[in-house]
C-alpha positions as CSV (number, residue, x, y, z in Angstrom):
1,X,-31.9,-2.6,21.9
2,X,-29.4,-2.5,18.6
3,X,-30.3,-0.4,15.9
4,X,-27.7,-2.1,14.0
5,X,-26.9,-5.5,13.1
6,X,-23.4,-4.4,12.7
7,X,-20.9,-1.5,13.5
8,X,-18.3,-1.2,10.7
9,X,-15.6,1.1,11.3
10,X,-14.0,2.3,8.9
11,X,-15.0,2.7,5.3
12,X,-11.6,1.8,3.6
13,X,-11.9,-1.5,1.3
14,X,-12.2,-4.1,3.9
15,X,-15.0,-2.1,5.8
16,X,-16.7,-1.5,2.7
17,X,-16.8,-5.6,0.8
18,X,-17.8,-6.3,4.3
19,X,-20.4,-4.2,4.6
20,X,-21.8,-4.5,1.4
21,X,-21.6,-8.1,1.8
22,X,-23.8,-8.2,4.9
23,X,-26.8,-6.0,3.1
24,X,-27.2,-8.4,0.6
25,X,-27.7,-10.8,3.6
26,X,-30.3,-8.8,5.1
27,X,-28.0,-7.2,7.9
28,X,-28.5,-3.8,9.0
29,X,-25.2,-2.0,9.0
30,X,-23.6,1.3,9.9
31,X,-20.0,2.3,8.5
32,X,-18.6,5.3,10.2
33,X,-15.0,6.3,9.6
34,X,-13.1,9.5,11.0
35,X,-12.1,11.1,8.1
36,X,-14.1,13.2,6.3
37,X,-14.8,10.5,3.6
38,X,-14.7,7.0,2.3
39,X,-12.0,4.7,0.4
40,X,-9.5,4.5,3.3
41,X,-6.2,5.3,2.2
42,X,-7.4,4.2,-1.3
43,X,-9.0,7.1,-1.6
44,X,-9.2,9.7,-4.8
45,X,-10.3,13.3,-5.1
46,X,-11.2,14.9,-9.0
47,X,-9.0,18.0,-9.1
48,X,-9.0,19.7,-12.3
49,X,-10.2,16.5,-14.2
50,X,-8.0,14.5,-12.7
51,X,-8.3,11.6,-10.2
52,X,-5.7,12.3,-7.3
53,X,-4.4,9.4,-5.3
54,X,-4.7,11.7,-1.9
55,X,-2.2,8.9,0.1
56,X,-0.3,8.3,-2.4
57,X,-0.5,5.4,-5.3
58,X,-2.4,2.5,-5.6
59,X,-2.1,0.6,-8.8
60,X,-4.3,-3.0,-8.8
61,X,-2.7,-6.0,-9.5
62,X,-3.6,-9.2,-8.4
63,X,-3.3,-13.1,-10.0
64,X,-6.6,-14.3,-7.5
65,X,-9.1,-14.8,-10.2
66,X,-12.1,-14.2,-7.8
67,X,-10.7,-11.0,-6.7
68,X,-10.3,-9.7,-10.2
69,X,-14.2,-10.7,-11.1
70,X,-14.9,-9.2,-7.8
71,X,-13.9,-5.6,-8.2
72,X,-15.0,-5.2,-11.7
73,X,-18.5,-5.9,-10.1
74,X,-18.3,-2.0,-8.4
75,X,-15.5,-0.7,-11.6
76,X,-14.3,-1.1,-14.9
77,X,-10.9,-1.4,-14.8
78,X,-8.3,0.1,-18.1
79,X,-4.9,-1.8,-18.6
80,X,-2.7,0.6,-17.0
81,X,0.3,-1.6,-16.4
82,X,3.1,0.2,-13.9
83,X,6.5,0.8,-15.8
84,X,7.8,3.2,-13.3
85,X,11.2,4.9,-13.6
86,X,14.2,5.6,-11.3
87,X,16.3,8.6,-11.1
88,X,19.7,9.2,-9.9
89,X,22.1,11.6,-10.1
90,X,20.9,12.6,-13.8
91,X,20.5,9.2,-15.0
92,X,17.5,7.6,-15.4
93,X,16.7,3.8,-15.0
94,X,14.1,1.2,-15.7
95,X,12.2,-0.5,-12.8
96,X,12.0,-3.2,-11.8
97,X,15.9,-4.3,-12.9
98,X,15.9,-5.7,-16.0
99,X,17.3,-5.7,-19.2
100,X,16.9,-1.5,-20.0
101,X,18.3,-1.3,-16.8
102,X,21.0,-2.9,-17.3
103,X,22.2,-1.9,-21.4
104,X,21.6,1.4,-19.6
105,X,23.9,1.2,-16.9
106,X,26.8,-1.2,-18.5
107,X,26.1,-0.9,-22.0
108,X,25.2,-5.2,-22.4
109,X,23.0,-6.2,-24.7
110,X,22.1,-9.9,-23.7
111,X,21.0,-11.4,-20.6
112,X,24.5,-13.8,-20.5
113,X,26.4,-10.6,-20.7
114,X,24.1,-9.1,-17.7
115,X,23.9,-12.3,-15.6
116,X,28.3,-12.2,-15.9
117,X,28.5,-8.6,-14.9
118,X,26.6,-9.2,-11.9
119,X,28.2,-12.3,-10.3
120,X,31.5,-10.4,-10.8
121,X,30.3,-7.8,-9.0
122,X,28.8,-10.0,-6.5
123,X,32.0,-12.0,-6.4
124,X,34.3,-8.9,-5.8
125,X,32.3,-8.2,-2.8
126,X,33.5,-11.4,-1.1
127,X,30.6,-11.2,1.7
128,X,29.8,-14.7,3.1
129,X,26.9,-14.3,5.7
130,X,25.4,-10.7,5.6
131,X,25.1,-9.3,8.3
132,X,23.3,-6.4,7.9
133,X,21.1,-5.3,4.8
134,X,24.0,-3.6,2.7
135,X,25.8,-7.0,3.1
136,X,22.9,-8.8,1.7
137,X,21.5,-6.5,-1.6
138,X,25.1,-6.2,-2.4
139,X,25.1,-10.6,-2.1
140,X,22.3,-10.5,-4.6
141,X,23.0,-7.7,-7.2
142,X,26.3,-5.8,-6.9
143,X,27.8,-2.9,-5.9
144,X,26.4,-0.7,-8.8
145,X,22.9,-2.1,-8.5
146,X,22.5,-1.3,-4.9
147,X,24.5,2.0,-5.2
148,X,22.2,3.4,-7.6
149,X,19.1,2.0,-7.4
150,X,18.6,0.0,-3.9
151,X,20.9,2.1,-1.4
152,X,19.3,5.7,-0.9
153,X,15.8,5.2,-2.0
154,X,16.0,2.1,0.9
155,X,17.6,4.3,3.8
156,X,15.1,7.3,2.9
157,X,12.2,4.7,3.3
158,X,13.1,3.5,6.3
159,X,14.9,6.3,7.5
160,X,18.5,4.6,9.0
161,X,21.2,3.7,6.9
162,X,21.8,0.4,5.0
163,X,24.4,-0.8,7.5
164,X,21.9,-0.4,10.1
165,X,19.1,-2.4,8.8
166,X,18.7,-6.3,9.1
167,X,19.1,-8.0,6.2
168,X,16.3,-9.7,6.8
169,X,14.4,-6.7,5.1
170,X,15.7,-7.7,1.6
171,X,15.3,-11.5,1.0
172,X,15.8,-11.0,-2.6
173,X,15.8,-8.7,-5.2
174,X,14.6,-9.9,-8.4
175,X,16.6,-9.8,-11.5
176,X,14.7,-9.8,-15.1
177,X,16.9,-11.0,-17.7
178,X,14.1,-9.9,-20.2
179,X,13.3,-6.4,-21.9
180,X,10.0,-6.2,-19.5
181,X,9.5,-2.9,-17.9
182,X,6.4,-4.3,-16.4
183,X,6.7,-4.3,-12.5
184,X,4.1,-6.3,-11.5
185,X,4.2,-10.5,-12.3
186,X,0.2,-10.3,-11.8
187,X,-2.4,-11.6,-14.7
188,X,-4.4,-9.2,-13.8
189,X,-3.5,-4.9,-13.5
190,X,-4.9,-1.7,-13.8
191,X,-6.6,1.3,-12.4
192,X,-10.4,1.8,-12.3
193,X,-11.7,4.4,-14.3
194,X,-13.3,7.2,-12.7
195,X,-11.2,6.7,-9.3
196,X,-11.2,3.9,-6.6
197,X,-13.3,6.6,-4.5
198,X,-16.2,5.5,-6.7
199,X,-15.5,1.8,-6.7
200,X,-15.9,2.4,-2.8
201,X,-19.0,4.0,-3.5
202,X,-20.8,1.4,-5.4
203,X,-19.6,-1.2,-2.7
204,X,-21.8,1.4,-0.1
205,X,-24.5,1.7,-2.1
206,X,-27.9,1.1,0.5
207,X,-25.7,1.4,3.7
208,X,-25.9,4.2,6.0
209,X,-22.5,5.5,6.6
210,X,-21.0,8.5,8.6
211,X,-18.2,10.1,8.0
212,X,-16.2,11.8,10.8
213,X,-17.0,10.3,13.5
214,X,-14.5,9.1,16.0
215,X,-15.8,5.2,17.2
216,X,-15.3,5.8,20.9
217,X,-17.3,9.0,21.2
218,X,-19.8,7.2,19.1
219,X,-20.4,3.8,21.8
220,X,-19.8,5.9,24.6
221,X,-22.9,7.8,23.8
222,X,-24.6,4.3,22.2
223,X,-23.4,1.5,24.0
224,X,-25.5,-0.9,22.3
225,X,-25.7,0.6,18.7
226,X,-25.1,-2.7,16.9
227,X,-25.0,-6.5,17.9
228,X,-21.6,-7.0,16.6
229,X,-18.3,-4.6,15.7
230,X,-16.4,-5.2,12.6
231,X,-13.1,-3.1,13.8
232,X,-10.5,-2.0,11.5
233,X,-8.8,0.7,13.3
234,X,-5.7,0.0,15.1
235,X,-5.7,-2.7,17.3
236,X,-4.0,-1.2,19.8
237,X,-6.0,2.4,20.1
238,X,-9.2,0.4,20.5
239,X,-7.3,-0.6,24.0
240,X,-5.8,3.0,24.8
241,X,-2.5,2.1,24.3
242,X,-2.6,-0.1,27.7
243,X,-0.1,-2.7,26.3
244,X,2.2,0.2,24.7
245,X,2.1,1.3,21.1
246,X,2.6,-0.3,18.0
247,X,5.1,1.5,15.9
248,X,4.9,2.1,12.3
249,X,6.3,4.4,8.9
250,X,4.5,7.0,8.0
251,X,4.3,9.3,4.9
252,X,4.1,12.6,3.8
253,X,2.6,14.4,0.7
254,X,3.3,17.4,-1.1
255,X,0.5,17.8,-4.0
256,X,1.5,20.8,-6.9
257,X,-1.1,21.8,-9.6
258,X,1.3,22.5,-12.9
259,X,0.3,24.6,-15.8
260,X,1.8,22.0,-18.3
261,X,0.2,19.1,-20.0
262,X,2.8,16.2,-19.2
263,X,5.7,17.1,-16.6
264,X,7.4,13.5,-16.1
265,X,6.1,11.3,-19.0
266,X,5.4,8.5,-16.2
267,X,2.9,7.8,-13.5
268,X,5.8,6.9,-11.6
269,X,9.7,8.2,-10.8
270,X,11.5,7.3,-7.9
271,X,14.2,9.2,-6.6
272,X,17.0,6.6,-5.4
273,X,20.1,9.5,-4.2
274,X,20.1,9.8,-0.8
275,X,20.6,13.9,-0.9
276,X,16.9,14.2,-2.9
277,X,14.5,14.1,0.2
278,X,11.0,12.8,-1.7
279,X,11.5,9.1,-2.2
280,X,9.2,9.3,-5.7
281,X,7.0,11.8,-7.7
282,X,3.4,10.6,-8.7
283,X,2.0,12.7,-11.7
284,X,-2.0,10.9,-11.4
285,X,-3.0,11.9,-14.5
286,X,-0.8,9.2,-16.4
287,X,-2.6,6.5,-14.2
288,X,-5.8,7.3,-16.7
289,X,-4.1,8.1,-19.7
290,X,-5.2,11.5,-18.9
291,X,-4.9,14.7,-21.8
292,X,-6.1,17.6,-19.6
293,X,-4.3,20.6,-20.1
294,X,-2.9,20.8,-16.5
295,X,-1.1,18.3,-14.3
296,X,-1.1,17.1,-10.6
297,X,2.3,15.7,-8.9
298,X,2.8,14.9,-5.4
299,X,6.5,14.1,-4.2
300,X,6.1,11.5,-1.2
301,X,8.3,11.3,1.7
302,X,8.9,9.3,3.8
303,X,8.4,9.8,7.9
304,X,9.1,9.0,11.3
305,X,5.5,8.2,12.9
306,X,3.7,9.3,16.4
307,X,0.9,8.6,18.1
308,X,-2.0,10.8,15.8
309,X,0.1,10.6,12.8
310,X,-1.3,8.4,10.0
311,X,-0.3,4.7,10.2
312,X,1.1,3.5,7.1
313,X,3.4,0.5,7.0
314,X,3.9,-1.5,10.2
315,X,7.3,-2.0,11.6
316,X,6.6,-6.2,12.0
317,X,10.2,-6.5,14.1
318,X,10.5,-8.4,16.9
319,X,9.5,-6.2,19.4
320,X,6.4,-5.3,17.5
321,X,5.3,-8.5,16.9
322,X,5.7,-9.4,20.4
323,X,3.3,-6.8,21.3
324,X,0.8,-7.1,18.6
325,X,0.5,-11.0,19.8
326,X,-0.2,-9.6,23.4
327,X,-3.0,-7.1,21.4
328,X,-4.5,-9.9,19.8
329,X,-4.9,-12.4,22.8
330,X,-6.6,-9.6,24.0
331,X,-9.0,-9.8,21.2
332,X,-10.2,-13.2,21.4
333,X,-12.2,-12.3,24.5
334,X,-13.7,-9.5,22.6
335,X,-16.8,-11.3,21.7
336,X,-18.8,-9.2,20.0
337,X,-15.9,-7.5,18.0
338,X,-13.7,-9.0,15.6
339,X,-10.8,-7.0,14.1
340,X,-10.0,-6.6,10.7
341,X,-8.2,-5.1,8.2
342,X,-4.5,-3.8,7.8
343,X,-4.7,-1.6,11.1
344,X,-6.9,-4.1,13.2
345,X,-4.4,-7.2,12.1
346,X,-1.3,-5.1,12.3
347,X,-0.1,-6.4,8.8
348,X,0.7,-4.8,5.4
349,X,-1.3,-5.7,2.4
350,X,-1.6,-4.9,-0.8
351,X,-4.8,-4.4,-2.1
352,X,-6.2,-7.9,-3.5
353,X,-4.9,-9.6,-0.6
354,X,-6.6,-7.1,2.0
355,X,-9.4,-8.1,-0.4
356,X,-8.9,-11.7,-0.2
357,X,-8.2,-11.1,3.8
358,X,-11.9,-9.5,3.2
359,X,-13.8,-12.8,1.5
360,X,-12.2,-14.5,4.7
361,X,-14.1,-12.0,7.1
362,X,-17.1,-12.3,5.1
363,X,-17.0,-16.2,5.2
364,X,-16.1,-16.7,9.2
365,X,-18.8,-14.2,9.7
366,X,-21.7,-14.2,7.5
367,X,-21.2,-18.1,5.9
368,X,-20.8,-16.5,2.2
369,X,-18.2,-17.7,0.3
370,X,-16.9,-15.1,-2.3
């Protein structure tokens, strides 16, 4: 018989609102995940006082009300708002473009002067259709724009140059015509205090959960373990590949412990020339407002992924899509398993909508509306 009402695997945010969720219906539950601990890639570690986003940021911002009350049930949140900074060839920029970004770069002081400076530019360029990516940033914002601030940062991140990308990619690239250095357009932003690792935590609280244990080793040896699987590892590895493999961008981290109290001023600095190979520096401590006498930065960088690697951002083109549609008719015969999450639906999300993706789950499953 099942010892389990459910089998949740993996304890990142979806696995965890999910399982919590089911406890407080009276489900028994099991979360197992492979790595050696829970959060997902949300994950944080203390090192030296400070909370370490281990793969890489994650700020919260969200405008979905119920999310928002949601998550302050398990944290309380500080008003961290991201202001992040770009640098390029000595010269430093405000993100996202807006009005510092542009008295910095041209030396205008009003948005009429800004908004004329960039439909010359965009007029000089003379492109009618775009036809590849470069065509279409410099459509929307200029040659200096994309130059400096959209050009290597984009072919670092996706690892091809700008000529070679669809245009597709970039449908638009907003313009703020206001002195706003606030990146995010969401009511609601911030960082929970104490680390998301302990948000996690407080979601888990009463639910048995094993960390590094590899699902197929676990129902090979227990077949039956629970009535039903909540599945949020790839889609495709639960089928061994048989279809062929989704591809995705991965990322990789270099973490430095400084002896110095404040090394960038920022939580945030993204590195937009092509030549620099880390796409952005995090130093976490800013993230918490943070006073301890050392520092923690990790440069990120961007990488070409393999089977084993860690998945981070799918690669949704055509041929990917295509395949993950074969992956999921597959699925709807899996009767007792339902896949979730970023890796089991093949989609990027930022947090509050893998949340809100969550409260879906949670509704089609257990008949609780969040």
């Amino acid at each position: 018989m099942a010892r389990y009402d459910y089998l949740i695997v993996g304890a990142g945010l979806t696995g965890a609102i999910f399982a919590h969720e089911a406890r407080q219906q009276g489900k028994s539950c099991l979360v197992i995940d492979r790595r050696n601990h829970v959060g997902g890639n949300i994950y944080t570690e203390e090192i030296e006082g400070i909370n370490v986003h281990v793969y890489g940021a994650h700020i919260f911002h969200t405008s979905l009300q119920n999310v928002w009350e949601y998550v302050n049930l398990f944290a309380e949140f500080n008003n961290y708002v991201n202001s992040p900074i770009a640098y390029y060839k000595g010269e430093v920029y405000n993100m996202p473009f807006n009005m510092n970004t542009f008295a910095r770069m041209w030396g205008v002081v009003t948005p009429a002067e800004a908004k004329a400076k960039i439909a010359e530019q965009i007029a000089a360029e003379n492109i009618g259709e775009p036809q590849n990516l470069e065509e279409q940033a410099l459509s929307l914002v200029g040659r200096d724009i994309f130059e400096k601030l959209v050009k290597g940062y984009t072919e670092k991140q996706w690892g091809r140059d700008c000529k070679e990308l669809p245009a597709s990619i970039i449908k638009r690239l907003p313009c703020r015509f206001t002195y706003d250095n606030n990146y995010f357009n969401d009511r609601y932003q911030g960082i929970p205090m104490g680390g998301y690792t302990k948000m996690i935590e407080r979601m888990l609280e009463g639910v048995e959960v094993r960390c590094g244990v590899e699902y197929r080793d676990l129902v090979a040896e227990q077949p039956d373990i629970a009535e039903r699987t909540v599945y949020c590892g790839p889609i495709d590895g639960f089928y061994d590949y048989r279809l062929g493999t989704l591809e995705y961008r991965s990322l990789r981290f270099e973490s430095e412990t400084l002896d110095e109290e404040n090394h960038q001023g920022v939580a945030v600095v993204n590195y937009n020339e092509r030549e620099v190979p880390w796409t952005r520096i995090i130093e976490h401590k800013h993230f918490e407002f943070g006073s301890q006498p050392k520092t923690i930065i990790t440069r990120e960088y961007p990488a070409n992924w393999q089977p084993g690697d860690e998945p981070y951002y799918p690669i949704n083109d055509e041929r990917n899509s295509a395949l993950y549609e074969r992956y999921r008719e597959l699925a709807e015969n899996e009767g007792s398993v339902v896949f979730a999450g970023r890796l089991g639906g093949y989609k990027y999300y930022d947090m509050d909508k893998a949340i809100a993706a969550a409260f879906d789950l949670v509704k089609d499953e257990l008949g609780v509306q969040l």
